[in-house]
N, C-alpha and C positions, 0 to 999 in steps of 0.2 A: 477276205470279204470286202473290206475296205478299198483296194485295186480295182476288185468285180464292178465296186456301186461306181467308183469314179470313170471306169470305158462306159459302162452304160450314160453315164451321162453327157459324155462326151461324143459319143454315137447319136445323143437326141440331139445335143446344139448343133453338129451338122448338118443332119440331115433339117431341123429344122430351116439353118442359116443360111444355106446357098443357096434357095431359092430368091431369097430375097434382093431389091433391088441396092445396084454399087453403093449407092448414097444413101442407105439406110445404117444407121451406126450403133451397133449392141456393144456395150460389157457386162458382165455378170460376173454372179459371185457367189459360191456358194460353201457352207460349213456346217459341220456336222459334230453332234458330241450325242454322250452317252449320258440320261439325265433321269435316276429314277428306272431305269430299265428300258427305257424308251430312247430314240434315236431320234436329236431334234436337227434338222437341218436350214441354213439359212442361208437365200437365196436374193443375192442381187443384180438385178437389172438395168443398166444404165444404159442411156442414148443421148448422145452426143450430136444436136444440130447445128446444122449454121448457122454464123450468123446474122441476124434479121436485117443488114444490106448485102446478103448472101441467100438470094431465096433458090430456095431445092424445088426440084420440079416437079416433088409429088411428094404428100407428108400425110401418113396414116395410121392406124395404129396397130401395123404390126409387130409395134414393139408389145404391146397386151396380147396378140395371138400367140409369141414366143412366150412369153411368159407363163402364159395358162397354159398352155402347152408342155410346159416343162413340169410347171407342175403336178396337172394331171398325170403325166406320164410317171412321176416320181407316185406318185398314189396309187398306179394301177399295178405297179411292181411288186406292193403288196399282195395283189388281191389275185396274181400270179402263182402263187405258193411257194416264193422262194424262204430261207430259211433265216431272213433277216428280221432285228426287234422291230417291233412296230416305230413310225420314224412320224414327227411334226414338221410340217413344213411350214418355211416360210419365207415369202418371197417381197424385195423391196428395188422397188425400180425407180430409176428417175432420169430425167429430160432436161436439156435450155428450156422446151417450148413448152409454154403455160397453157395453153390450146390444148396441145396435144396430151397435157398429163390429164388436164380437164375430164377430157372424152375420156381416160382411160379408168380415170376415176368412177366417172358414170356407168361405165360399161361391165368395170370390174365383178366378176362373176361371185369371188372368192374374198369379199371385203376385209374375216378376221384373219385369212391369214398371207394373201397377198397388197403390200401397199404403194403406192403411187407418187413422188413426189417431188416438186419440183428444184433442179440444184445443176449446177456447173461442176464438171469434177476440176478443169483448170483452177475454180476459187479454192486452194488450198487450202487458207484457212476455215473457208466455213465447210467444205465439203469433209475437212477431217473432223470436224466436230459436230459433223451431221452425225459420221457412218461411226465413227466412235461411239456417239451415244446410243446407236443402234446396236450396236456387237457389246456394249456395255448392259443394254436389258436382258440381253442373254446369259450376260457374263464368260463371252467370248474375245481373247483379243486380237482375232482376226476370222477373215471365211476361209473354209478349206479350198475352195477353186473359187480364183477368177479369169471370169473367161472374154477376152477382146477382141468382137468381132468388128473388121472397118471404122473403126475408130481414129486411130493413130494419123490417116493422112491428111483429116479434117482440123484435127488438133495443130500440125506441123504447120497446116497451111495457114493456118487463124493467128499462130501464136508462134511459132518460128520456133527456130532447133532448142530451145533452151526450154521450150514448157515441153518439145515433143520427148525430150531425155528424162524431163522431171516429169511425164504423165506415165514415163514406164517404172518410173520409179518409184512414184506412189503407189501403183497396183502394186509389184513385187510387195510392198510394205505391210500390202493389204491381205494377203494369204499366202498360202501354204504351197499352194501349185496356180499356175498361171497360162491357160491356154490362149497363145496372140495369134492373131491372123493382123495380119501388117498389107495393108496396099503398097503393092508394087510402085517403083517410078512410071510406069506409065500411064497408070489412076492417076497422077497427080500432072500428068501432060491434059490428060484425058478431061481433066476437071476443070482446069487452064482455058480449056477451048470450048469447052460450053460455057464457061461462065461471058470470055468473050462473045462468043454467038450470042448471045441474050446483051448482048451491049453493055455488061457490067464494068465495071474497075475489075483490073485484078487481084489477086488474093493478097493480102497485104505484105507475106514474107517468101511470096513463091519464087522471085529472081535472085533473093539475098540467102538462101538454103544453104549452108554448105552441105548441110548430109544430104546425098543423093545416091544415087545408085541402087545398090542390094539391100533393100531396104529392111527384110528380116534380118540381113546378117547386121545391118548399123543394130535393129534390136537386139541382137542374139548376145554379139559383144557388149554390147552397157548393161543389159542384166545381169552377163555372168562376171563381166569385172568391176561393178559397180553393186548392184545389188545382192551379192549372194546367191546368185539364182545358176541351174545348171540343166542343160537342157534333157528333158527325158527321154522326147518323143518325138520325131516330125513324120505327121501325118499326110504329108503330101500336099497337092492344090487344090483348092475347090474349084469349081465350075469358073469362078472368075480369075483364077490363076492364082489365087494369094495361098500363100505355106500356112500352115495350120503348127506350131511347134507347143510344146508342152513344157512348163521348166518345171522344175520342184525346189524351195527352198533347201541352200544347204545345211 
């Protein structure tokens, strides 16, 4: 049963997720226990923007349509008639942009049990003593899935090979199974050349990278020889060409 819930949720983040535009950046998280007879799961959402002398050229709050979305979908599972215990959800998502968590805040449909908040996952220290203390009101010590969509080549670009190893590394830390989708090198040509056509600076570690290339395989290798992590699944490309692979803690 446990396998069954985790492809179905994995079938909604895609399908939710490749529509979306290159420059929009999710991770999520999510876990699950047995509490009392009931099944609680808890569900995070992060988005990772530029930054603010790095403006995106379109910022909205798809990251709240994913979110309710997953949620809902997780609630209608229920009502489905499949033969699982009744399940609480709950979902925690967060952003750089203070705007953006704003509006989500206002919009938010599901306020007890999805919430909004603003945080950097690169501030190590305070981002682990956020989501600690969130997995700690549960009395969970980590989520069962996190899931990294378009993420990683904003992080690389901003913050260079050393936060982009350490930002795979703190996910693995963070759960139990770990679904990445990693932009290609050519997203990161790609991003290069508009930020120039807009007359910007360029990215501040984009010519001093050494990791380039295959960009899932740089991930593939430091979570499996670095973090314990071992790959389950790879589920192919999405619509924009990025690998979708699955690891599980070992």
């Amino acid at each position: 049963g446990r396998a069954l819930i985790l492809r179905r949720q994995l079938q909604l983040f895609l399908s939710l997720h490749v529509p979306l535009s290159p420059q929009d950046a999710q991770v999520s998280a999510v876990h699950r226990q047995q509490h009392h007879g009931a099944r609680e799961e808890l569900i995070t959402h992060i988005s990772d923007a530029l930054p603010a002398e790095h403006d995106r050229s379109v910022k909205t709050c798809e990251e709240l349509d994913l979110s309710v979305a997953l949620y809902k979908h997780l609630l209608q599972e229920e009502a489905s008639g499949c033969d699982f215990p009744k399940r609480k959800l709950y979902l925690l998502g967060f952003d750089l942009d203070q705007d953006l968590i704003h509006r989500a805040q206002n919009s938010n449909p599901f306020p007890q049990n999805i919430q909004f908040i603003p945080l950097d996952i690169t501030d190590d220290a305070k981002s682990q003593a956020v989501l600690e203390s969130y997995l700690g009101s549960f009395g969970c010590p980590r989520f069962h899935l996190c899931t990294c969509f378009a993420v990683t080549m904003w992080v690389h670009l901003n913050h260079g090979d050393a936060t982009f190893l350490s930002l795979l590394s703190r996910l693995a830390s963070l759960c139990e199974y770990l679904l990445l989708e990693a932009q290609p090198w050519k997203c990161y040509r790609s991003a290069a050349r508009r930020l120039r056509k807009l007359g910007r600076s360029d990215f501040d570690h984009f010519k001093t990278l050494e990791i380039r290339g295959d960009m899932a395989a740089h991930a593939r290798e430091h979570l499996e020889k670095q973090c314990s992590m071992e790959l389950m699944q790879s589920f192919g490309n999405t619509t924009w060409d990025r690998s979708l692979l699955l690891f599980r803690r070992r």
